[in-house]
N, C-alpha and C positions, 0 to 999 in steps of 0.2 A: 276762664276765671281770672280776675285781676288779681296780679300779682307786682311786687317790689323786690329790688334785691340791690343791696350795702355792702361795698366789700371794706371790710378793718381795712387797716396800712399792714398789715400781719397776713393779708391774706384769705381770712376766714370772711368768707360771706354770709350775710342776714339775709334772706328769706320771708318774706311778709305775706301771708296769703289773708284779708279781711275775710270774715264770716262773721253774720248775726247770732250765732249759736251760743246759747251759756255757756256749752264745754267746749271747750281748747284742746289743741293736740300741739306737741313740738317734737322734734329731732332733732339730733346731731349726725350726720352722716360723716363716715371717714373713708375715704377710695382707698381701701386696703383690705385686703382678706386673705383666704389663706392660699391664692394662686403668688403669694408674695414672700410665702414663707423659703425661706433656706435647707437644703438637702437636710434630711434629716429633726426636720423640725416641724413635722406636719403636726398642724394642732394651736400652733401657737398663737394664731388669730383670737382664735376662739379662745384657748384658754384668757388672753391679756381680758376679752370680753370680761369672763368671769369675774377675775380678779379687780376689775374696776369697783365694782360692788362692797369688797371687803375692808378695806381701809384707807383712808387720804388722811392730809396730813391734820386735817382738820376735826374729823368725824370716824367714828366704828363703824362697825359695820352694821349695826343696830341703827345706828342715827342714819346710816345711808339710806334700808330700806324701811325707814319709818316715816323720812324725812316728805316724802310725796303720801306714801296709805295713810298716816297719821290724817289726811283732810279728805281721804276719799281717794285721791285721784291713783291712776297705774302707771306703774312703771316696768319697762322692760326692756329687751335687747337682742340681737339677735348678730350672726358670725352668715358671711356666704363667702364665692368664692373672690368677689372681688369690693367686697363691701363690709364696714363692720360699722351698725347702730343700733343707738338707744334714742328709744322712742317713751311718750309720755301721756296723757288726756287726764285733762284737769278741768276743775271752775275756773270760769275766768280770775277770781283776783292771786291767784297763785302762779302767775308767771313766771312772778321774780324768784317763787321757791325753786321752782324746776329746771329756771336757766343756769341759780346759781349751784344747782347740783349736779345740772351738766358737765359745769367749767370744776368744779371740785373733782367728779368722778374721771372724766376724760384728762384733766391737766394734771391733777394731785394724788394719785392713786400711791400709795407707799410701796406696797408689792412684800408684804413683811412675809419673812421664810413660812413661818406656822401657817399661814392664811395658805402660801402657796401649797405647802404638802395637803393642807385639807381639801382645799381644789379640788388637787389631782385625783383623789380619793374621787370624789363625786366625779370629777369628768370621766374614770375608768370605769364608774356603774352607769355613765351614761352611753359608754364606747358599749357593754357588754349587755345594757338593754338594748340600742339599736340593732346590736345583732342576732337578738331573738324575734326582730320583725322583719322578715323576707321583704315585705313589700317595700319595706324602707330603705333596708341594705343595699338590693341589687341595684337600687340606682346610682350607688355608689363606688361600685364595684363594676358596672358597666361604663361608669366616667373614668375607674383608673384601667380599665384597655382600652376605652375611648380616647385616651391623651396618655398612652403609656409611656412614665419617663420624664414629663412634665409637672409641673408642682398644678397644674390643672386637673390631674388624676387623683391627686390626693384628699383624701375625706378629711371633710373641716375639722371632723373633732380627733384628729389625728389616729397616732396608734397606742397602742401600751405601751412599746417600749420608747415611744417618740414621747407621749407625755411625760412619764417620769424621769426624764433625764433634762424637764426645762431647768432653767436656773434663771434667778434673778437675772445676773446679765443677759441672757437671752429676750427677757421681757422687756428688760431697758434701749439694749439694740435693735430690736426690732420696732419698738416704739419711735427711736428716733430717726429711725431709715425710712420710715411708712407713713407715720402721722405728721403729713406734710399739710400747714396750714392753710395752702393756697387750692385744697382739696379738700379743706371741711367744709360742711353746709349745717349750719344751723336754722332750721325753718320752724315758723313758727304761725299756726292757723286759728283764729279768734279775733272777737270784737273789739280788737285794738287798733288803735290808730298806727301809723308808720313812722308818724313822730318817735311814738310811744316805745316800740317796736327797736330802732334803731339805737335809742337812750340806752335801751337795756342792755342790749346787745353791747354795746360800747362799754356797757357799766362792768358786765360781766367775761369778757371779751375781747377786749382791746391790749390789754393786760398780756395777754398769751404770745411768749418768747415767739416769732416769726424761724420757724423751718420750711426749708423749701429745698431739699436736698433732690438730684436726679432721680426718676423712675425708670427703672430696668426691667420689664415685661419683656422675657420670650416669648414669638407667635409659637405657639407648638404646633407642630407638624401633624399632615392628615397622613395616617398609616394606612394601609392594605386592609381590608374589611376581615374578620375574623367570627369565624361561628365558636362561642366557649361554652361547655354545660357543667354547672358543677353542681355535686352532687352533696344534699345537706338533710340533714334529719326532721322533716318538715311534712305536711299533708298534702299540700299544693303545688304546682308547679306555677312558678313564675319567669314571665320571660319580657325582655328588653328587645328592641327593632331599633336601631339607629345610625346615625352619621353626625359628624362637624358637619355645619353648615354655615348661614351669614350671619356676621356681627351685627351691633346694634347701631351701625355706621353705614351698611348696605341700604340700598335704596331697593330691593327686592324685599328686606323685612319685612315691611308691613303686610306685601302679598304674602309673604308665610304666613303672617300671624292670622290673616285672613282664611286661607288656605288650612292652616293649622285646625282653627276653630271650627273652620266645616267638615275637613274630618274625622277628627277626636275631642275637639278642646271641650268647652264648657258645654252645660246642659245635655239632656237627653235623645237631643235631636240629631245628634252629629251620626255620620255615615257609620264610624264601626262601632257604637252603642246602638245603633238600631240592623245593624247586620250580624253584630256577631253575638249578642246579649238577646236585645227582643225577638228576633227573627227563628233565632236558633237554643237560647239560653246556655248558651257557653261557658261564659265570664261572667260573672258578678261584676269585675271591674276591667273594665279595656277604655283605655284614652291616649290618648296625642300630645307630645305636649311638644314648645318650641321654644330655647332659651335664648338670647342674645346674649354676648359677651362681648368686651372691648374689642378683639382681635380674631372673633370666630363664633358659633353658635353650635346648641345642640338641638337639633329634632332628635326626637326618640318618640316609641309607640309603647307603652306596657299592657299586658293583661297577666291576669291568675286566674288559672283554671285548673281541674282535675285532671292528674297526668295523661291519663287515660283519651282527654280530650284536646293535648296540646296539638299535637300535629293539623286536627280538622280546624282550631282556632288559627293556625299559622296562613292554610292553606285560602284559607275565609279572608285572612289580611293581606293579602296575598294575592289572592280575586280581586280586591277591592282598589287597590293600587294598580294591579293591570288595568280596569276600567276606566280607573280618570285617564293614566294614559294612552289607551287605546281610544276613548270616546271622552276627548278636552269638556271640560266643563261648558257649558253654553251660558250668553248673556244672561239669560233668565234665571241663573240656579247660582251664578255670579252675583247677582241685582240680591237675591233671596238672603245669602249669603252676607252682602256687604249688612245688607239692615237688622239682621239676625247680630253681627258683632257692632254696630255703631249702636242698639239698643241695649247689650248688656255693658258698652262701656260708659254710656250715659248713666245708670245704673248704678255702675260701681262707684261713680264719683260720691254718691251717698254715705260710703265707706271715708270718711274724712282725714283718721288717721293712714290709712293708705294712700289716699291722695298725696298729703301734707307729703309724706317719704316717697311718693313716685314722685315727685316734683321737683323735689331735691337730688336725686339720682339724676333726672334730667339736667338738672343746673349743671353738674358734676359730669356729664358725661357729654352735653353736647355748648354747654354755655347759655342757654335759652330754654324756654316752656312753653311748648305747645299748647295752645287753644283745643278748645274743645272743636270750635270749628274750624280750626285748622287740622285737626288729628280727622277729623270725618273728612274734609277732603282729600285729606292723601288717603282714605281706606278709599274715597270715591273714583278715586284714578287709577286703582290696581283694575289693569285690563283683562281682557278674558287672553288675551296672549301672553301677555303677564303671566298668566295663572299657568298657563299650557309651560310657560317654559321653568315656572317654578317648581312645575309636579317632573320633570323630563331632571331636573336638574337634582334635585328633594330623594322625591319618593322613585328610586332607581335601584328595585330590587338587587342588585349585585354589586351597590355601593353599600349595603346596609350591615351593619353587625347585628350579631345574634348573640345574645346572652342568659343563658337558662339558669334559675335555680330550680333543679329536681328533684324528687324525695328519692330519699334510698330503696331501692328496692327489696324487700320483704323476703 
């Protein structure tokens, strides 16, 4: 897909993706999240997220979330661990609403105490609903043994006692230590010209004080594999299979994500949804997943099943991982495989406002944007020795952590 990209004298780059489409999508991407946060400060990402929303110096919090639904269009935002943005889809003539409420909410936020204490309020029923969903939690909770000791273990939306104790200055310091302008991406996808595009960007943009202070990212260390079961008031049992593995810097990535896909990731075809689900009716839900990070990655495997049946799901996942490494995948079921993910990523490009924000993260993280048909060559060139040596390296049973949530016993 053609693309553009303008960097201000500040730093902050424009992103230009053309499309024919009446509706528009934008971002602001900012390389910061909460693997950035300070001892004792877990959460803060996320909360600053929130708080952008509630008052600048210009606008309420009313006129904030009016200022885009008022014409239709949505707005929203989201916290991970090494990224924080607010994303938009609009008519086209509403550009200039939405950039210039980017530059309001991300540069002008007030941070007023009232606004903070009501926050916290809502982020402590948000901390205390995720904990009533097993399936959501343990992945959270397998990430802090998985990086135990590192602000990588810490859950976005921190703790109870780490939320309330933020303070304005903490919002304000961690703003100016992280929100480096030479790491935003403002991208912007619709039937605009790059003239166009640029102008605005400038109009809206150019203006914004230049930070660019040093980045301090510890790599966190790979610990000793650990089986943990904890034991919670629940119906199901749920369990996590994982290790660190390659960042999104390795050149074996994309054979994981390959590898990945074929056997958990997307749709119904993958190895342990048709081994441990249809074949056997297990788990309602068993998948794969594979994450990249600047300095490290995580495979992990989850299912939930009835306790009753965890052991024979293990032992079944278990099976299935001796097999690729006992009998390496062959060219043909490699071939099967590549077209299986170069079709659903053709696909997803459909999904616009995700593109728009995978595009930008790419800006952000390697300087450049992959082509569509440069991403299908490099799936084209993951070899079958490739694969062989990603499953020997990957999926090596006695590298893996085990993480169980299981019901209490009756």
């Amino acid at each position: 897909m053609e693309y553009n990209v303008h960097t201000l004298p500040n730093g902050i780059r424009l992103l230009h993706v053309p499309s024919a489409s009446a509706i528009s999508h934008a971002c602001i991407i900012i390389n910061t999240g909460s693997r950035d946060e300070a001892e004792h400060k877990a959460g803060l990402a996320h909360f600053i997220e929130h708080l952008i929303f509630k008052r600048t110096k210009k606008r309420s919090t009313n006129q904030i979330l009016n200022r885009l639904e008022s014409v239709g269009a949505d707005l929203n935002a989201y916290t991970t661990k090494e990224y924080t943005c607010v994303h938009a889809s609009f008519l086209k003539p509403y550009l200039d609403r939405t950039l210039d409420l980017f530059n309001d909410i991300i540069f002008h936020s007030t941070f007023p105490e009232e606004e903070m204490d009501k926050e916290k309020s809502v982020i402590l029923d948000e901390i205390a609903s995720y904990l009533d969903q097993p399936e959501e939690a343990i992945n959270d909770d397998f990430e802090d043994m998985l990086f135990a000791g590192h602000p990588l273990g810490n859950n976005i939306l921190g703790t109870t006692d780490s939320v309330q104790n933020f303070t304005k200055e903490d919002v304000i310091a961690f703003r100016k230590a992280n929100y480096r302008t030479n790491e935003i991406v403002v991208a912007v996808i619709g039937n605009y010209s790059l003239n166009s595009v640029v102008k605005k960007g400038i109009k809206y943009f150019a203006d914004v004080e230049e930070n660019t202070p040093a980045k301090h990212r510890a790599k966190p260390a790979i610990l000793k594999p650990v089986t943990t079961t904890i034991y919670k008031p629940i119906m199901q049992s749920h369990c996590i299979l994982g290790t660190q593995t390659y960042s999104t810097y390795q050149e074996k990535k994309v054979g994981l994500m390959l590898l990945n896909n074929y056997f958990g990731g997307n749709g119904m075809s993958s190895v342990l949804n048709l081994q441990i689900r249809e074949k056997y009716g297990i788990a309602y839900t068993i998948e794969s997943n594979f994450s990249p990070l600047s300095d490290t990655g995580i495979f992990s495997i989850y299912f939930g099943t009835d306790i009753e049946k965890q052991e024979k799901a293990l032992s079944l996942i278990f099976k299935e991982i001796k097999k690729l490494r006992e009998k390496p995948l062959n060219d043909l079921q490699i071939q099967k495989a590549k077209n299986k993910f170069i079709g659903q990523i053709a696909l997803g490009e459909e999904n616009r406002i995700g593109l728009i924000i995978s595009m930008a993260k790419s800006l952000i993280d390697h300087d450049k944007i992959d082509s569509l048909e440069t991403v299908f060559k490099k799936i084209n060139a993951v070899s079958t020795k490739q694969v062989a040596e990603i499953v020997d390296e990957v999926l090596n049973i006695e590298k893996l952590n085990i993480f169980t949530f299981s019901p209490i016993a009756e």
